[in-house]
C-alpha positions as CSV (number, residue, x, y, z in Angstrom):
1,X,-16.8,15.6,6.3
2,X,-17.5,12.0,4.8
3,X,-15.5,8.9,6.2
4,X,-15.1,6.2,3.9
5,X,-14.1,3.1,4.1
6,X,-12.4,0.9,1.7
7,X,-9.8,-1.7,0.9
8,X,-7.5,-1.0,-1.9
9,X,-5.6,-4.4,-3.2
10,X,-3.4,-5.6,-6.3
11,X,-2.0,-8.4,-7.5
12,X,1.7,-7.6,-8.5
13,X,2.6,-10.0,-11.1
14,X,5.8,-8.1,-12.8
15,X,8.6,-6.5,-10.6
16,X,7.6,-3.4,-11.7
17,X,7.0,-0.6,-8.8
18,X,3.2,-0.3,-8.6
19,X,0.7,2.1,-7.3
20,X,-1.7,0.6,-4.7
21,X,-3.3,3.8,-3.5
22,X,-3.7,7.7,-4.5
23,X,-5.2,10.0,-2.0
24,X,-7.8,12.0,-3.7
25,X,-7.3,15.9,-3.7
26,X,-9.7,16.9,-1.6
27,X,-9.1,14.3,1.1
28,X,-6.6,12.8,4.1
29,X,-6.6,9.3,4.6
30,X,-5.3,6.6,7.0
31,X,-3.8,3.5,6.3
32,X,-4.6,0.9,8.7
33,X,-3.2,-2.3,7.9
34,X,-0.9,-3.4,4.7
35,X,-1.0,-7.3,3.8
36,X,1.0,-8.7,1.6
37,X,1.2,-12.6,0.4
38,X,3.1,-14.6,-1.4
39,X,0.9,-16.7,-3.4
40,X,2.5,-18.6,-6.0
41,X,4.9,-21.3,-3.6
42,X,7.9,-19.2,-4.2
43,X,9.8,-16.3,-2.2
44,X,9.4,-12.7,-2.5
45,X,10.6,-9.6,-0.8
46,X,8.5,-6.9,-1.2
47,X,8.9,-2.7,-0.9
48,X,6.6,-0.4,0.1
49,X,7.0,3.4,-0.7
50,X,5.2,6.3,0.0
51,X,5.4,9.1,-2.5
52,X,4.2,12.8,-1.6
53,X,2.7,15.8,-3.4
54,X,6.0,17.1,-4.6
55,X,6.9,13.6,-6.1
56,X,9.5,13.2,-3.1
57,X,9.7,9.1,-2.3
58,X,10.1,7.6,1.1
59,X,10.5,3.8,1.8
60,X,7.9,2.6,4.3
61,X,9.5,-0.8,4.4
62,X,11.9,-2.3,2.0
63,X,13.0,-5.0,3.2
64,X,9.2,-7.4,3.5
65,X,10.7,-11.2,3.0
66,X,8.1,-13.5,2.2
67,X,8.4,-17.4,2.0
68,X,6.3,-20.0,-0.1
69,X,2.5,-18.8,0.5
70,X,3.2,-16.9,3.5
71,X,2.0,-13.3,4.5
72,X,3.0,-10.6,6.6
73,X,1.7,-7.6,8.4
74,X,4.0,-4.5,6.7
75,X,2.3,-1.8,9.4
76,X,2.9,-1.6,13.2
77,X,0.7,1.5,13.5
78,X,-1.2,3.2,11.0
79,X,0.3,5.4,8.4
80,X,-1.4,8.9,8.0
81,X,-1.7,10.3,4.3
82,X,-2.3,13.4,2.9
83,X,-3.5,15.0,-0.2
84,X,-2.3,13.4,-3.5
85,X,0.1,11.5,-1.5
86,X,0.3,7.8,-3.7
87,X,1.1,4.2,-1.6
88,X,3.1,2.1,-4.2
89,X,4.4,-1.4,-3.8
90,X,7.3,-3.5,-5.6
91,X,7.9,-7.3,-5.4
92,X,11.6,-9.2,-6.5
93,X,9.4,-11.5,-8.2
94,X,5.7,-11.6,-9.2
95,X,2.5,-13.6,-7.6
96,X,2.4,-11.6,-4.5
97,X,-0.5,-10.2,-3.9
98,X,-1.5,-6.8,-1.5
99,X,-4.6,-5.4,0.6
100,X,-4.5,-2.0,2.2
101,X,-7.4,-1.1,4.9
102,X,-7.9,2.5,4.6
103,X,-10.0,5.3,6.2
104,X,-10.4,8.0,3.7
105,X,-11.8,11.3,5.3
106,X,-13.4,13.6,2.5
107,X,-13.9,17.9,3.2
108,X,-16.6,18.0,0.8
109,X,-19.0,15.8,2.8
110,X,-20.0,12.8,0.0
C-alpha cells in the first residue's frame, strides 16, 4: 500500500457545479481539510457535494457563506472516500477559489 499525499484545488470562476476531486479505482482516500475563499471582494456561498460510485449525490455542506475575501474551513473532521467516489464544488457567483488536503491510500503499492 502507497500513501500519497496531495492537494487538489480549483478556481471556480462560472456557477457551474465542478469536480474538485475523483478517487482513483484502485484507491480510498481521506479528505482532510476543504478551504474555500472568496477572492474577488464580493460574496459567495459555496456547495460542496459528494457523489458516489453509483452516481448517487450527497451535500457535504450547502450552505458555505463567504464575505468580501474571506475563507472558511468547510470540514470539522475528515471526510473518508472511497473508490470512484468524485468531491465537487458549486459557487453563487464566480472568483472563489478551493484547496482540498487529501491522503490518498493506493492497493497497488506505487
Amino acid at each position: 500500500m502507497a500513501n500519497i499525499y496531495k492537494n487538489e484545488k480549483t478556481s471556480l470562476t462560472t456557477t457551474d457545479l465542478t469536480t474538485l476531486y475523483t478517487v482513483p479505482s484502485n484507491s480510498r482516500a481521506i479528505v482532510k481539510s476543504l478551504n474555500v475563499a472568496e477572492d474577488a471582494g464580493s460574496t459567495a456561498v459555496v456547495k460542496v457535494t459528494l457523489v458516489d460510485a453509483a452516481a448517487a449525490s450527497f451535500v457535504v455542506d450547502n450552505d458555505v457563506n463567504l464575505t468580501a475575501n474571506q475563507k472558511e474551513q468547510v470540514l470539522s473532521e475528515p471526510l473518508i472516500m472511497k473508490e470512484s467516489e468524485i468531491l465537487k464544488v458549486q459557487a453563487s457567483s464566480g472568483n472563489v477559489d478551493v484547496i482540498a488536503s487529501v491522503l490518498e491510500i493506493n492497493r497497488e503499492d506505487r
